[in-house]
C-alpha positions in Angstrom: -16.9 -31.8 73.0 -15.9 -28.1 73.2 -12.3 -29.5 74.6 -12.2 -32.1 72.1 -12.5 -29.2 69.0 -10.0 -27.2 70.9 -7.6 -30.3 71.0 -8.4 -30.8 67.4 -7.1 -27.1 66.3 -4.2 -26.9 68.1 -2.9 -30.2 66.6 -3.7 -28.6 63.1 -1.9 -25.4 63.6 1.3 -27.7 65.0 1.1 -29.2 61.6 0.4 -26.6 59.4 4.1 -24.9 59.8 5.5 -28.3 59.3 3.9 -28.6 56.2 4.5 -25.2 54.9 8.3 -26.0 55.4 8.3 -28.8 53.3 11.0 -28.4 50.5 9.8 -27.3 47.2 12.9 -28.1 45.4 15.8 -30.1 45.3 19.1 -27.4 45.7 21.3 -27.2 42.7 21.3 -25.6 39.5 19.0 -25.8 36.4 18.6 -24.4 32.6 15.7 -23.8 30.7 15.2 -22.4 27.5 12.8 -20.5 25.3 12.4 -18.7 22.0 12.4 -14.9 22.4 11.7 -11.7 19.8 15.3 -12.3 18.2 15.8 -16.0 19.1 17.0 -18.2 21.8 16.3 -17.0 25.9 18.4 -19.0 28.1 17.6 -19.0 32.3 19.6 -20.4 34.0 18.7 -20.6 38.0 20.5 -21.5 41.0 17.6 -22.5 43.8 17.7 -23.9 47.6 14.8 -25.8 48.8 12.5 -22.5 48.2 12.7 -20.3 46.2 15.6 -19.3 43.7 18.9 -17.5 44.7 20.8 -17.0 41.8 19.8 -15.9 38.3 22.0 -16.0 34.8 19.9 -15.3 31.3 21.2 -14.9 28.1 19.2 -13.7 25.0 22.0 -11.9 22.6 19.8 -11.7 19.9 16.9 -9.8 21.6 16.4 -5.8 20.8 19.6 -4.3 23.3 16.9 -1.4 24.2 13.9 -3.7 24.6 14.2 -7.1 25.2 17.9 -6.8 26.4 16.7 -4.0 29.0 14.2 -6.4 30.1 16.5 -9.4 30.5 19.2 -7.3 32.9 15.8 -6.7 35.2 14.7 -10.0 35.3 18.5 -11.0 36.5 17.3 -9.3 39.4 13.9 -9.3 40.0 13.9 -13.0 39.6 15.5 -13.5 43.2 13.5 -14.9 45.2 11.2 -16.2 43.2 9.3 -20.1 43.1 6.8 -19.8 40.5 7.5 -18.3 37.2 3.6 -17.8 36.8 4.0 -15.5 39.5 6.4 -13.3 37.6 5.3 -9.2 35.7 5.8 -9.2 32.3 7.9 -6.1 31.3 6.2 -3.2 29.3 7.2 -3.1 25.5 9.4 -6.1 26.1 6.5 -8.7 25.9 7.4 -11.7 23.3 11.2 -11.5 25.2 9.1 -11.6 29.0 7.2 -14.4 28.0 10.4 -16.5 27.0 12.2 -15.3 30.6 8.7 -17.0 32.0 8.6 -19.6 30.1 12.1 -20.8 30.3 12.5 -19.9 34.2 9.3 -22.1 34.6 11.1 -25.1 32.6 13.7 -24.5 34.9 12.2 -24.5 38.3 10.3 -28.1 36.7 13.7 -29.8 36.6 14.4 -28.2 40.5 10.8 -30.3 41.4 11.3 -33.2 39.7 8.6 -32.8 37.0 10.6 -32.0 34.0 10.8 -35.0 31.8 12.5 -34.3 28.6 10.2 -35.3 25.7 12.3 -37.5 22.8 9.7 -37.8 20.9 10.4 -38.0 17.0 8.2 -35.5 15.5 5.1 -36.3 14.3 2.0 -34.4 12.8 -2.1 -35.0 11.9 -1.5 -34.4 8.5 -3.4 -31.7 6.7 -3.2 -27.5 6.2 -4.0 -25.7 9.3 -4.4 -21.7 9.6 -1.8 -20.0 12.4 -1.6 -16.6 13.4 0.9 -14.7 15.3 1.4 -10.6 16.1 2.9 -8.5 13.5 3.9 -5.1 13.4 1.0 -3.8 12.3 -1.9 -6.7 13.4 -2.5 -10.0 13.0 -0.3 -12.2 10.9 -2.0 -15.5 9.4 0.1 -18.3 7.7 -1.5 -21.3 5.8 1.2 -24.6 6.8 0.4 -27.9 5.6 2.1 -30.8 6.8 2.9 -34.2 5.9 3.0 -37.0 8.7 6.7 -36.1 9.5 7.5 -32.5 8.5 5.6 -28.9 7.5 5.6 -29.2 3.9 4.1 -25.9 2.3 3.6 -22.2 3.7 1.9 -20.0 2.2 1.2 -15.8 3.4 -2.4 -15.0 4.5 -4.0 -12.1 5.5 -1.8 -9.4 7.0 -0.9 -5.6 7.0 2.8 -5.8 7.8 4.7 -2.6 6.1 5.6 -3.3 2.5 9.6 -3.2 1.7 10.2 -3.2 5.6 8.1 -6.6 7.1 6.5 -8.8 4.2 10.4 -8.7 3.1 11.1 -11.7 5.9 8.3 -13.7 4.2 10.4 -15.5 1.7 13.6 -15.9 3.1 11.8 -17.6 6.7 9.5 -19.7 4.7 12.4 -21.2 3.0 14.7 -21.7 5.9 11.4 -23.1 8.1 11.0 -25.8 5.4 14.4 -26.2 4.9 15.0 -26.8 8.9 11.3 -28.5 9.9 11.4 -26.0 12.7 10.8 -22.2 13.5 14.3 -22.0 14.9 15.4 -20.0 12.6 16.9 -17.1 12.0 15.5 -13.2 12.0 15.5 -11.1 9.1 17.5 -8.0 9.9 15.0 -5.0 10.1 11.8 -7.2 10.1 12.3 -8.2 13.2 8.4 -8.0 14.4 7.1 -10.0 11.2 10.0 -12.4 11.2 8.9 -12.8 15.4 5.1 -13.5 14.0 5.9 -15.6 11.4 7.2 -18.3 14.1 4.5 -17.9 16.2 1.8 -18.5 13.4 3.6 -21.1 12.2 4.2 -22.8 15.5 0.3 -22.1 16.4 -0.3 -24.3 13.0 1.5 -26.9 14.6 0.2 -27.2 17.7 -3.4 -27.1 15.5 -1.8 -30.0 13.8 -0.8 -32.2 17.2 3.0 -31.8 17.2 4.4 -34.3 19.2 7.3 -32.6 20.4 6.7 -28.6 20.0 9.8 -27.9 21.9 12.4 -29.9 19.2 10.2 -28.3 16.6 10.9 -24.6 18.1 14.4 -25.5 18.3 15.2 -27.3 14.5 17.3 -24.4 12.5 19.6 -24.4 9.4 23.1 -22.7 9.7 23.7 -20.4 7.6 28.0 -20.3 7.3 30.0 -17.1 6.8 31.2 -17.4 3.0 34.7 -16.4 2.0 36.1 -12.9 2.6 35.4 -9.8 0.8 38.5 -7.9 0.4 38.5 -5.0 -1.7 39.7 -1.3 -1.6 37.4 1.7 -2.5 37.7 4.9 -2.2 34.2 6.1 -0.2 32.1 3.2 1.6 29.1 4.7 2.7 27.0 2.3 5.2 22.9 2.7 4.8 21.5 2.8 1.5 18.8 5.2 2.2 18.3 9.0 0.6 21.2 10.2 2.3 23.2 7.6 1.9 22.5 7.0 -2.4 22.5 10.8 -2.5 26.3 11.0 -0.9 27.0 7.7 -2.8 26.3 9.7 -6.2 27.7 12.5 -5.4 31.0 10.8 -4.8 30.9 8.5 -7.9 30.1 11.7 -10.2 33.3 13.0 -8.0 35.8 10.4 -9.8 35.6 7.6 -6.7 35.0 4.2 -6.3 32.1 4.2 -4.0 30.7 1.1 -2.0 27.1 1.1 -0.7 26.4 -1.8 2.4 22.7 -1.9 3.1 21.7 -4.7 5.9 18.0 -4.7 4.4 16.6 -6.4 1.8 15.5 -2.9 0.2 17.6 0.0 -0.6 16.0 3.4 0.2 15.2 3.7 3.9 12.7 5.8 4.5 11.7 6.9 1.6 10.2 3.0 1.1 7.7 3.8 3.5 7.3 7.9 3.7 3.4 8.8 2.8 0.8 11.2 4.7 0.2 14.5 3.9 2.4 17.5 2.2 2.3 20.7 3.4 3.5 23.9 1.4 3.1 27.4 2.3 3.6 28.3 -1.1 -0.1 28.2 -3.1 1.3 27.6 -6.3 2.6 24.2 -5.2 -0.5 23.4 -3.7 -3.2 21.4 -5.8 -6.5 22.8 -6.8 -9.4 21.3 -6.5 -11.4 23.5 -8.3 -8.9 22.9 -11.1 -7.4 19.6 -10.9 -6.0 19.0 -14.0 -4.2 22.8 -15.6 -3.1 22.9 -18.8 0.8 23.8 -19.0 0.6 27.2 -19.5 4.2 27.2 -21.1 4.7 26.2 -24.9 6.1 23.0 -26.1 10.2 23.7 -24.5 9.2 23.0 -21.2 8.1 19.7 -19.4 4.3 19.4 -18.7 3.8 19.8 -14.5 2.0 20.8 -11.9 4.8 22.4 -9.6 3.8 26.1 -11.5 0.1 25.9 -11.7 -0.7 28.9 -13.8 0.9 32.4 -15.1 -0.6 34.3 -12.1 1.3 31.9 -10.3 4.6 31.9 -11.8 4.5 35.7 -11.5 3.8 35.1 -8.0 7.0 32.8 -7.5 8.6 35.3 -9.3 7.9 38.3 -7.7 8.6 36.5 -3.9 11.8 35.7 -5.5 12.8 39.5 -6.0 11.3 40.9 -3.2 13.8 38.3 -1.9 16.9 38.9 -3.5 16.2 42.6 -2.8 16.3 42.2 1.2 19.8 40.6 0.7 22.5 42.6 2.2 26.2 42.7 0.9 26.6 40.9 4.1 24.3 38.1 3.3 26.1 37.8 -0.2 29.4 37.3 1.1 31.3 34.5 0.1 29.2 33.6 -2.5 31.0 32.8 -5.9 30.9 35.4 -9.2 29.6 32.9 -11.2 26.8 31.6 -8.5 23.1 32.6 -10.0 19.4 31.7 -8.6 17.6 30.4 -11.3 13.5 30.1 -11.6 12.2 26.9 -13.4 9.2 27.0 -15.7 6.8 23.4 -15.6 
């Protein structure tokens, strides 16, 4: 019996190496693709019978610094590889790893044989389903109805994406999704977080709603053509509507130019759109008091009501810092100022 086990394992152990060198795929090259933070991941691998040896991915419209940094490591790192399960995501690059994953495991399908390409019209349970996808600042919800055929209605649910910066991709999305029966659209320039949750709470909604073919739905976009030419001459073009930007913009108009402003977002004013949070002076006239929060102008009818000058005690304050000052000035610090420069304090 003890000769017969014995027998038994070494005729196990002779098969066991032939069966760990059994070809996991057939040699040759294959594509797969997948919808990233700014839009279409391609991977496209070249494998032998186990594992793959060459690796191409393209992704133009991912963030350069983020999902772009990510894609030039996975060109390496994916060497090697057989199962795209198997594969790290890359830190701060999530939404762009997942697509390398996803389309690198569509790929290595097609090198087994299991890939079959799914030509199926699209087709829905019809009724309003509730999606959610990641924002910029939490969960995104979407309400999408749908007919038998097509997503018919979205409307905005609960979210906290930035106001003038994210909830701006809202409309413009919503219109093309409809328009295209797909997410496959376009990004909003400078929403690019929102515009990436929008899809996914859309495409969760139809996944809720049995989508027959997800992929051709992911896919479905509307072009959007280049219109005619702009050609015009101006004096000063100044690129970024923000403070700077409006401030230099005025400043050369009141100059005597022409002046043309080009702002990629759907909101002029950069920062200031979004600056809040605290104030600090170290001055405690500008500072607001509590114990007297709303001061009567202490200045008759000429000047405008405020609260930058608080009181007398403080304007003699502002004023006597002001001397004190002008009085440390040297000759030196005054040079090159012009004879008819003056400092001027403002009452209100």
């Amino acid at each position: 019996m003890k000769k017969f086990v014995s027998l038994l394992l070494v005729v196990m152990m002779a098969i066991v190496p032939f069966a760990g060198n059994a070809a996991t795929f057939t040699p040759g090259e294959y594509t797969g693709t997948a919808t990233g933070f700014g839009g279409d991941v391609t991977v496209k691998v070249t494998v032998d019978e186990n594992a793959v040896t060459a690796v191409e991915i393209t992704g133009e419209k991912e963030t350069p610094a983020l999902g772009g940094a990510a894609i030039e490591k996975y060109a390496t790192s994916l060497v090697g590889v057989s199962d795209a399960d198997a594969v790290d995501t890359v830190a701060s690059a999530t939404i762009t790893s997942n697509a390398v994953k996803e389309a690198l495991g569509k790929a290595l399908a097609q090198a087994k044989g299991e890939a079959t390409e799914n030509t199926a019209a699209l087709a829905f349970t019809a009724g309003t389903y509730t999606g959610v996808g990641s924002g910029y600042n939490g969960s995104v919800e979407m309400s999408v109805t749908f007919s038998d055929t097509a997503v018919t209605a979205i409307e905005v649910g609960a979210n906290k994406e930035t106001q003038y910066v994210g909830d701006v991709a809202f409309e413009p999305m919503i219109a093309d999704i409809l328009a295209a029966n797909g997410t496959g659209v376009d990004a909003v320039s400078g929403a690019t977080f929102t515009s990436a949750a929008i899809r996914s709470a859309v495409n969760d909604a139809a996944q809720q709603a049995g989508c027959t073919n997800l992929d051709a739905f992911k896919a479905n976009k509307v072009v959007h053509e280049a219109q005619d030419p702009i050609e015009e001459t101006y004096d000063v073009v100044i690129v970024g509507a923000g403070g700077a930007g409006i401030a230099a913009a005025a400043q050369a108009a009141q100059d005597g130019n022409t002046v043309l402003v080009i702002e990629k977002n759907a909101q002029v004013g950069g920062n200031t759109l979004v600056s809040g949070g605290q104030y600090q002076s170290v001055m405690p006239y500008l500072v607001w008091d509590p114990t007297d929060p709303d001061p009567v102008n202490p200045w008759d009818d000429s000047f405008e009501s405020g609260t930058a000058i608080r009181s007398q005690a403080a304007w003699d304050q502002w004023e006597n810092e002001h001397e004190n000052w002008m009085s440390s000035l040297t000759p030196t610090d005054l040079q090159g100022w012009s004879t008819d420069s003056k400092i001027e304090g403002t009452r209100g």
